[in-house]
N, C-alpha and C positions, 0 to 999 in steps of 0.2 A: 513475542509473536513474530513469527517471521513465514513470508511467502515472498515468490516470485512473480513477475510485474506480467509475466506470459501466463499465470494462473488467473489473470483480472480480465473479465469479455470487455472488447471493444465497444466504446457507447458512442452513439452518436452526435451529432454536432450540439443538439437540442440538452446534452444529458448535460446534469450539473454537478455530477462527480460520483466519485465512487465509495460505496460506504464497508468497510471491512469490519468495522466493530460497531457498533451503537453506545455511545458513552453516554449515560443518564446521569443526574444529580443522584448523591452525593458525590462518584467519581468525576475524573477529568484526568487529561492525558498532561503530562509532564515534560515527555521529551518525543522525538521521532528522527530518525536516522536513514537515508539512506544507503544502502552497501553494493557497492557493484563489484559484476562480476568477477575475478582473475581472472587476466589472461594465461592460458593455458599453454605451457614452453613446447615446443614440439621434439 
């Protein structure tokens, strides 16, 4: 799965994170990666 960090709305101070998936029993997440952008050579 993959998105970008500009597709996530701003939460407020009070907010306590963001949830992009919902992972229930029996799953669980394994790994997470972040990828930044290229700079783009002009």
């Amino acid at each position: 799965m993959r998105f970008k960090a500009t597709d996530i709305k701003e939460q407020g101070t009070g907010a306590s994170g963001v949830n992009v998936v919902r992972v229930t029993e029996p799953d669980f997440i394994v790994g997470l990666d972040k990828i930044q952008e290229e700079e783009k050579e002009e």
